[in-house]
C-alpha positions in Angstrom: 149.6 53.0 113.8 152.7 54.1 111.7 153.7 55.6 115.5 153.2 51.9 116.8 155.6 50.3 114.2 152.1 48.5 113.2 152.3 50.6 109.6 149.6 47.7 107.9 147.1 48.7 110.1 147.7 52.8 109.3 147.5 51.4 105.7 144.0 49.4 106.1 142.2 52.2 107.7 143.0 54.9 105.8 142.2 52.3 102.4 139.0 51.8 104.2 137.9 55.5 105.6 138.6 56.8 101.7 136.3 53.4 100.1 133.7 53.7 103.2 133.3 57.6 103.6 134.2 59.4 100.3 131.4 58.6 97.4 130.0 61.1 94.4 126.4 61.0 95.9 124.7 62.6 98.0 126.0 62.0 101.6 129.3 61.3 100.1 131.4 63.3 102.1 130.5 62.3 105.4 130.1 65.0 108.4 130.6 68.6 108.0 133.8 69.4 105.3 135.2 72.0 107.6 136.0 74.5 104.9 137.4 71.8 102.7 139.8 69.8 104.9 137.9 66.7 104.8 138.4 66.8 100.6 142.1 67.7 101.1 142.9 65.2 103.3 140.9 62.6 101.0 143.0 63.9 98.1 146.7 64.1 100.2 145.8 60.7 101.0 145.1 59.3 97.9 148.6 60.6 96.7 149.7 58.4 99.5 151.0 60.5 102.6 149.1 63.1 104.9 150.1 65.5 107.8 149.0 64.4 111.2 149.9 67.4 112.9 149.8 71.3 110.9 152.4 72.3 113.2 154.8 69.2 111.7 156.7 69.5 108.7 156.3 66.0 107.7 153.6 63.4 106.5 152.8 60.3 107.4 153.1 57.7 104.5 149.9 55.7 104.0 150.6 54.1 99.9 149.6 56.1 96.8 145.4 54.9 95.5 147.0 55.4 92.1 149.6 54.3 89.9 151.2 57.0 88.7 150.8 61.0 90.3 152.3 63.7 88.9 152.8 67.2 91.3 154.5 70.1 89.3 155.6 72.3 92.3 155.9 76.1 92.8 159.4 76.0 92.6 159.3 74.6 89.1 160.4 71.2 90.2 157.9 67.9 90.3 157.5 64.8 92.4 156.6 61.9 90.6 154.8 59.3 92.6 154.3 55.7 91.1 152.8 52.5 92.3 152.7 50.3 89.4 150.5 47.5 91.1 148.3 49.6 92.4 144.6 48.4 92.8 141.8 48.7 95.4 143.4 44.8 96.9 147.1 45.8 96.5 146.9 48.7 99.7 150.0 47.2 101.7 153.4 48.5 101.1 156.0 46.1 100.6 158.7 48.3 99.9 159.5 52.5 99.1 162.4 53.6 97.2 163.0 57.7 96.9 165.0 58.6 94.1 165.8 55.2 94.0 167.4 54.6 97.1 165.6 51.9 99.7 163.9 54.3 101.7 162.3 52.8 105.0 161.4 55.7 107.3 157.5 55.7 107.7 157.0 59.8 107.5 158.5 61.9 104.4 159.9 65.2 105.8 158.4 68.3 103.9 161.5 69.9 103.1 161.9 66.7 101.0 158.8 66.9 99.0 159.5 70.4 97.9 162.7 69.3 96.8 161.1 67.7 94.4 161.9 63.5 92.9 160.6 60.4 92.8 159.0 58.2 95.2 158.4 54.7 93.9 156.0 52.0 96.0 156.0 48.4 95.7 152.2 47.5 96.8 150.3 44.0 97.6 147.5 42.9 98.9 149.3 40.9 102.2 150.5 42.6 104.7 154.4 43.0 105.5 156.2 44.3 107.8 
């Protein structure tokens, strides 16, 4: 949906597929984990973007399941990830600032994320657009 200019709904199902699919029990990781890619998407979407395509450098942004994330990267430089109203209601992004400039593009180019920064989102539970 982010491709549609409908980035709510993109928001909604992935808030959904990680509440409905993902538990600690048995059975909690529904269908076979293909050598872990089903876990590393859960966890690449929980920090709030994902890649749609391996061949893509770039992700697509879905909003962080936490409030604050923390990636030291291999080049010795971090990206800091915050969401300060996080909660499992507040799943809709109102607004993304990166390195705190207004930043309303809908992917985050890869190149950029190993660059290192911060990415701040301002969550809620209505839908904007």
């Amino acid at each position: 949906y982010n491709y549609s200019g409908q980035p709510w709904k993109t928001q909604k199902i992935i808030a959904d597929i990680m509440k409905e699919e993902y538990d600690i029990g048995p059975g909690g990781l529904s269908g076979n984990d293909d050598s872990g890619q089903m876990s590393a998407w859960y966890v690449l979407g929980a920090i709030g973007f994902y890649p749609v395509c391996p061949a893509l450098p770039e992700y697509q942004i879905c909003g962080p399941k936490f409030k604050k994330i923390k990636i030291k990267l291999g080049n010795n430089k971090v990206l800091l990830i915050t969401a300060p109203n996080y909660s499992s209601e507040n799943i809709y992004i109102r607004s993304i600032e990166l390195n705190g400039q207004k930043y309303e593009k809908l992917s985050l180019p890869h190149e950029m994320m190993i660059d290192g920064g911060q990415i701040n989102f301002d969550l809620s539970d209505k839908i904007t657009d």
